[in-house]
C-alpha positions as a LaTeX table, in Angstrom:
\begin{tabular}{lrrr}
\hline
Residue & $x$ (\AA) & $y$ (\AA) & $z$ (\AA) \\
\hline
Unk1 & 65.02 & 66.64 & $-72.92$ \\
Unk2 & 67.70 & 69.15 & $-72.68$ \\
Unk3 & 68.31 & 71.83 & $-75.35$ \\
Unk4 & 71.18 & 74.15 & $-75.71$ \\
Unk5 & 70.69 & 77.78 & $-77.77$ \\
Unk6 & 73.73 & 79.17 & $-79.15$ \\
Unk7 & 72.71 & 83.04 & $-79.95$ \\
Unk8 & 74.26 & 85.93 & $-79.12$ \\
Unk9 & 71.37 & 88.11 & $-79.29$ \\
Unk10 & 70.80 & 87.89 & $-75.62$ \\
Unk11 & 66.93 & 88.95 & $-75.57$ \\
Unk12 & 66.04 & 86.80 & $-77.93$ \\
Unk13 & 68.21 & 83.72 & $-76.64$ \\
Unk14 & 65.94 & 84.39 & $-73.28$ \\
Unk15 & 63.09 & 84.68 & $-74.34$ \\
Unk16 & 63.55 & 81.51 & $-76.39$ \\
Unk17 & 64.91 & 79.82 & $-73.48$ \\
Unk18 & 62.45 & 81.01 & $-71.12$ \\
Unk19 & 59.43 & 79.72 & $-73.99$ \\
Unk20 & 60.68 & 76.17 & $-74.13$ \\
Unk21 & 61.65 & 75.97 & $-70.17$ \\
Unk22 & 57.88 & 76.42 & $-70.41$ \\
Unk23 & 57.31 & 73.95 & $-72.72$ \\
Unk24 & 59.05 & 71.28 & $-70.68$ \\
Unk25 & 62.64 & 71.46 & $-71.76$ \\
Unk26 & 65.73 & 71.65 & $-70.31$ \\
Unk27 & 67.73 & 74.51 & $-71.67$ \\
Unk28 & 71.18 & 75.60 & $-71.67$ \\
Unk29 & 72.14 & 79.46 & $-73.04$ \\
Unk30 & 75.38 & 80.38 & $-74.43$ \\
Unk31 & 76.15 & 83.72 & $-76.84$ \\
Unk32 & 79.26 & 82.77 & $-78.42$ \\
Unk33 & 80.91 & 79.98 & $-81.03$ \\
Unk34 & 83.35 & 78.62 & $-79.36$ \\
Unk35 & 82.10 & 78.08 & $-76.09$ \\
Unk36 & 78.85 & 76.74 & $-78.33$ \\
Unk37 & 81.28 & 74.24 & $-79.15$ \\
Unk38 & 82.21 & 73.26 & $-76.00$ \\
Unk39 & 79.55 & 72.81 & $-74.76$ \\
Unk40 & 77.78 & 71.06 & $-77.58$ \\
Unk41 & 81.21 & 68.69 & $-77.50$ \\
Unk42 & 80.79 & 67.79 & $-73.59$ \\
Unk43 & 77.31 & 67.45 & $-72.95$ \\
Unk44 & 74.93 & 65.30 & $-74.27$ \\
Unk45 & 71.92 & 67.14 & $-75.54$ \\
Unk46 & 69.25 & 66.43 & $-77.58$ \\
Unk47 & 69.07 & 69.55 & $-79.40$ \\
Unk48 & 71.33 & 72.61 & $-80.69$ \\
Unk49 & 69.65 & 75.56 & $-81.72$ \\
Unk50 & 72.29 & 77.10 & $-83.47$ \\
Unk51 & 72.71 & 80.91 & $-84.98$ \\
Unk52 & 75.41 & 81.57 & $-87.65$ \\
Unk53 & 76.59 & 84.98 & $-87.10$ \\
Unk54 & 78.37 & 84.50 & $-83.85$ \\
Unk55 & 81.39 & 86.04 & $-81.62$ \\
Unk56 & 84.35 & 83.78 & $-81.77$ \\
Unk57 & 83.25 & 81.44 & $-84.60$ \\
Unk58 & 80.52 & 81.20 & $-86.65$ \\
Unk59 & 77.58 & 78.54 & $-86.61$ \\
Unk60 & 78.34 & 76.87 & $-90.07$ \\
Unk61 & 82.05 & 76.22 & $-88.32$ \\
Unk62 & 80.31 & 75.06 & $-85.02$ \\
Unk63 & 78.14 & 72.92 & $-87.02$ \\
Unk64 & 81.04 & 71.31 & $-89.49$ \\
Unk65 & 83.30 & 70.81 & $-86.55$ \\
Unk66 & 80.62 & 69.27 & $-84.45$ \\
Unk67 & 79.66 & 67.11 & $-87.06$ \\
Unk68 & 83.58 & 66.51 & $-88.12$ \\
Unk69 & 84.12 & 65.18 & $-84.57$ \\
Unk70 & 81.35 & 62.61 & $-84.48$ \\
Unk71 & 78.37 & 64.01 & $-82.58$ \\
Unk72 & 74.92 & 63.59 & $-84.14$ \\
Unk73 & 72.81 & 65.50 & $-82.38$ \\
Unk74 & 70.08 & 67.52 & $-83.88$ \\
Unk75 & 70.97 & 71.34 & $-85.00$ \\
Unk76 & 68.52 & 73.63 & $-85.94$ \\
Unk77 & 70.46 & 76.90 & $-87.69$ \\
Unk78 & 69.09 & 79.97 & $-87.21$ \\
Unk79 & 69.85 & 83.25 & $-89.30$ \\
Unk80 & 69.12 & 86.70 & $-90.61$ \\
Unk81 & 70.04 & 85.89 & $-93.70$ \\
Unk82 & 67.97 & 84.72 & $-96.81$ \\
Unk83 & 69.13 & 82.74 & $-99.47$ \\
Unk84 & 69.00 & 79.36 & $-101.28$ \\
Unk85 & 72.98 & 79.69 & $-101.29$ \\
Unk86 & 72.90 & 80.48 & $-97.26$ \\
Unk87 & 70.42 & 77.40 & $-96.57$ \\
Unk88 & 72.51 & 74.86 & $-98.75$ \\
Unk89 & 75.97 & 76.28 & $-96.72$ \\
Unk90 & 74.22 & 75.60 & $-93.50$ \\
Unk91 & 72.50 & 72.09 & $-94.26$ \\
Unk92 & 75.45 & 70.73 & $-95.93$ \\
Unk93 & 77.72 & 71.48 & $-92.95$ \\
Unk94 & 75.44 & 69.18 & $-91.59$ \\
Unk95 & 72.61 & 71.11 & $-90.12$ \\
Unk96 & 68.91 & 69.29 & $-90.02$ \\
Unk97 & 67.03 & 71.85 & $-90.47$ \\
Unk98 & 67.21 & 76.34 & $-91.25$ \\
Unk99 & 64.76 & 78.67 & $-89.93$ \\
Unk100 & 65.54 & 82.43 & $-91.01$ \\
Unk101 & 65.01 & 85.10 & $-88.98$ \\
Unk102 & 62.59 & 86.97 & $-88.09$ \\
Unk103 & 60.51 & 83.46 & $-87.39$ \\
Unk104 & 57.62 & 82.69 & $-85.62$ \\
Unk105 & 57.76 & 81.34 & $-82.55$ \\
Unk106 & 55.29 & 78.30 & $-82.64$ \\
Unk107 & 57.06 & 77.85 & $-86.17$ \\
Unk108 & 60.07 & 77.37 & $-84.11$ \\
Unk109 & 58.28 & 75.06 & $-81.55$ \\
Unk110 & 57.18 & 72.78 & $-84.72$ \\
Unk111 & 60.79 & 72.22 & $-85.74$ \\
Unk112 & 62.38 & 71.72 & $-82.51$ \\
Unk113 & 59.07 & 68.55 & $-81.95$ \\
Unk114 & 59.67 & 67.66 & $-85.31$ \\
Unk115 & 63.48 & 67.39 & $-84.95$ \\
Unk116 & 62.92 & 65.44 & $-81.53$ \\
Unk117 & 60.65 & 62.83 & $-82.80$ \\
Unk118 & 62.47 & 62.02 & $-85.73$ \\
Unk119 & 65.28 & 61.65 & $-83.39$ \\
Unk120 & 63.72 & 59.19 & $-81.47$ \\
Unk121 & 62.22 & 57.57 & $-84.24$ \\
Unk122 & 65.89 & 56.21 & $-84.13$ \\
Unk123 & 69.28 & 57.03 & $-86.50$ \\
Unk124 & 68.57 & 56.59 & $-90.32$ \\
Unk125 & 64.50 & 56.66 & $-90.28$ \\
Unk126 & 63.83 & 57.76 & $-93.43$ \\
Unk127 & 62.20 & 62.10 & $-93.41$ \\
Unk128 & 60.46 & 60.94 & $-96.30$ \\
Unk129 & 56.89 & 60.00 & $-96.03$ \\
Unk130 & 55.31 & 57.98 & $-99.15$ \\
Unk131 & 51.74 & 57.68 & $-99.13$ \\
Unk132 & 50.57 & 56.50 & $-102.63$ \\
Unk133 & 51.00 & 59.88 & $-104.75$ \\
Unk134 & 51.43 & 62.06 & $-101.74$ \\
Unk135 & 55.41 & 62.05 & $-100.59$ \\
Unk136 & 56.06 & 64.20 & $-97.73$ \\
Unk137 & 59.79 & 65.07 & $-96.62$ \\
Unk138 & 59.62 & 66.57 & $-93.46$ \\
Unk139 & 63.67 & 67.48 & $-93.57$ \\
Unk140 & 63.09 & 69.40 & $-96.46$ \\
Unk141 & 59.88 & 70.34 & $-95.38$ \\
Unk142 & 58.63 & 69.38 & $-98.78$ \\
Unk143 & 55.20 & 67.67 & $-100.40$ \\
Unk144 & 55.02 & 66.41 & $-103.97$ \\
Unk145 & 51.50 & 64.88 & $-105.05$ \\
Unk146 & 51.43 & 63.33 & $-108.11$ \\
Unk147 & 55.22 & 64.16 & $-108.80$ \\
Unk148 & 53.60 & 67.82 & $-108.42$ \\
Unk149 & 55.15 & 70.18 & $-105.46$ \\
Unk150 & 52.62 & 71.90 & $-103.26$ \\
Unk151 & 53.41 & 74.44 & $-101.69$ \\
Unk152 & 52.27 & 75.02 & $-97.93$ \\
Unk153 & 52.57 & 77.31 & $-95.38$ \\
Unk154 & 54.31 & 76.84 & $-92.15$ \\
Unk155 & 51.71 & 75.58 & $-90.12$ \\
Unk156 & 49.82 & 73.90 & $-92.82$ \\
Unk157 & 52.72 & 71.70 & $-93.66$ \\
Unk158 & 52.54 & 71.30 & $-89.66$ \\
Unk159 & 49.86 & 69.97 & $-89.06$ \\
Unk160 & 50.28 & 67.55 & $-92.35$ \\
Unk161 & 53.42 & 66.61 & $-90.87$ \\
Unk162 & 51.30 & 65.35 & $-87.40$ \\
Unk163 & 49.04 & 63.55 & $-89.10$ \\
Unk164 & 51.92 & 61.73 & $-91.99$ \\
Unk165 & 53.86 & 60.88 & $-88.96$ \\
Unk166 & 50.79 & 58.58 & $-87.62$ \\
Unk167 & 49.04 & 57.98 & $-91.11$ \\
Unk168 & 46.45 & 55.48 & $-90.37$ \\
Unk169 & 46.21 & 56.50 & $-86.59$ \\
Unk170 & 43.33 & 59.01 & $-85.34$ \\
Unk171 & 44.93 & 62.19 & $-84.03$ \\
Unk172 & 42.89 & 64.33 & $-81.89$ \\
Unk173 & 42.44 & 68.18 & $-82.15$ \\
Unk174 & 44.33 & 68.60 & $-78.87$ \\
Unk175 & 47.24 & 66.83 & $-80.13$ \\
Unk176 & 47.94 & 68.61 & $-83.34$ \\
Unk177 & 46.65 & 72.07 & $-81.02$ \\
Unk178 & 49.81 & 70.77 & $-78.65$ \\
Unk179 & 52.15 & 69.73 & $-81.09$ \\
Unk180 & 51.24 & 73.00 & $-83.65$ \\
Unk181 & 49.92 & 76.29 & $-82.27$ \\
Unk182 & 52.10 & 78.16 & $-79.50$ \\
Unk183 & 51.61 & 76.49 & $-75.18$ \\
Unk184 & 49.80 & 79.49 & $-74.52$ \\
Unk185 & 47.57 & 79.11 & $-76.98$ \\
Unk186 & 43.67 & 79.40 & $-75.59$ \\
Unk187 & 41.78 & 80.24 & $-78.76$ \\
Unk188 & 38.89 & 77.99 & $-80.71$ \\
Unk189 & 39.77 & 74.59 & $-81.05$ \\
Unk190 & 38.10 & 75.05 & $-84.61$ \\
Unk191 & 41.54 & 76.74 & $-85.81$ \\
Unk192 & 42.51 & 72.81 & $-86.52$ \\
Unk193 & 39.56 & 72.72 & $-89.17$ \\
Unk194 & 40.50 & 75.74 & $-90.92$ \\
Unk195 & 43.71 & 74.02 & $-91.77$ \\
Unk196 & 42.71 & 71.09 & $-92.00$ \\
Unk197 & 39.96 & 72.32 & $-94.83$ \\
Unk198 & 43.27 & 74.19 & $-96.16$ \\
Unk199 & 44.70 & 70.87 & $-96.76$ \\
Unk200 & 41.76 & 69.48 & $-98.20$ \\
Unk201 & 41.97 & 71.72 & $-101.05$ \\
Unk202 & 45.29 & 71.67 & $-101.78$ \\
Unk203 & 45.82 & 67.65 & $-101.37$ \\
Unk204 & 42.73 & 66.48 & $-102.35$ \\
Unk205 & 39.31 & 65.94 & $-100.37$ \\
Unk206 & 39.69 & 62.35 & $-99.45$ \\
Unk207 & 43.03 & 62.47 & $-98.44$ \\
Unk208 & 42.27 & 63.00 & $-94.54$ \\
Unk209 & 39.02 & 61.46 & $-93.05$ \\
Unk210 & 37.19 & 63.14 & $-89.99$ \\
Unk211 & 36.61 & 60.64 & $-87.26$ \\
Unk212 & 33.57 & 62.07 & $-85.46$ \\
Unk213 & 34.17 & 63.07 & $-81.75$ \\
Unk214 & 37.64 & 61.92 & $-82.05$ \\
Unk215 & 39.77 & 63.70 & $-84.40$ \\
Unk216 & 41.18 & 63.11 & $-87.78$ \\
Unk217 & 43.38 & 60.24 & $-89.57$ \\
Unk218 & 45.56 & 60.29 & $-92.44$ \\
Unk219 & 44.19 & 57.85 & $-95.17$ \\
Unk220 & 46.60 & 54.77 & $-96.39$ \\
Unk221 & 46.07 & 54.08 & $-100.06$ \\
Unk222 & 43.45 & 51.00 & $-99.97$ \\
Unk223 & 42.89 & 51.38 & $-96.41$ \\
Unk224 & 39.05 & 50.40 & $-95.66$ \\
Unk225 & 37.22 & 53.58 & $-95.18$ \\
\hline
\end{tabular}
């Protein structure tokens, strides 16, 4: 898949570039607006990571224009700034998802996956997820249980989002390790349980079964146990 990062702090456009070449990517690098644009308007990528304070027009004006013109592909806004006012701006110029810097990297990773499958999950698939109480929106990075918002952190509402995504399905450590934590990552594969215990107290204890030697799995309401 080929990614393009519009930022025009070089280091960090680099070293984000040089992260997800290493995660399997293909990725373009440009530092300013308008050849963001361009570039966004004549290639066909699956991705935009986008920041708003740019040279030669701004993200939100990339994004509107891109958006204006036709193009559908995913954009990811970055920015300094924090704000409710800032995040509605940039997601109702049409951007899919806001990550405010400073961010974490494998925060960053999440997204991008997260933006990727729901892309090819195909145009119009609902974000929301609805199982029984639980109602997951992984647009707006949202769960409500019971009517009742939870709040999560980052990676907790990651790995949730893994396991809604394939609710029913057993999904191994490895795969929410891959999809979650950072390429690099080499520590205990036990860091899965901690969350996954996290989740368990916040969403309720039967909510996500442990499949001995294989993983866990996302209970359907009235699914056989």
């Amino acid at each position: 898949m080929r990614l393009l990062i519009v930022e025009d702090e070089r280091r960090l456009a680099l070293s984000l570039a040089k992260g997800l070449t290493a995660e399997g990517y293909a990725v373009d690098v440009v530092h300013d607006g308008l050849e963001g644009l361009h570039r966004a308007s004549g290639t066909p990528y699956d991705l935009v990571v986008l920041d708003i304070m740019l040279p030669g027009m701004n993200g939100y004006r990339v994004c509107a224009a891109l958006r204006a013109a036709g193009h559908d592909v995913p954009i990811l806004m970055l920015t300094a700034k924090d704000g409710e006012y800032d995040e509605a701006e940039g997601l109702d110029t049409g951007a899919d998802d806001y990550l405010t810097k400073p961010f974490s990297y494998v925060v960053l990773v999440a997204r991008i996956k997260a933006l990727l499958r729901r892309r090819a999950q195909g145009a119009g698939a609902s974000p929301v997820h609805v199982l029984g109480d639980l109602h997951v929106d992984t647009a707006a990075r949202r769960v409500l249980l019971a009517g009742t918002e939870v709040v999560l952190t980052a990676k907790e509402f990651a790995v949730l989002e893994q396991l809604v995504v394939r609710a029913g399905e057993v999904v191994s450590k490895a795969e929410i390790l891959e999809h979650v934590w950072d390429f690099a990552y080499e520590g205990d594969l036990n860091i899965v349980e901690v969350y996954v215990s996290a989740l368990r107290r916040k969403l309720g204890a039967g909510l996500i079964g442990t499949v001995r030697g294989a993983g866990y799995r996302l209970e359907r309401p009235g699914a056989a146990r």
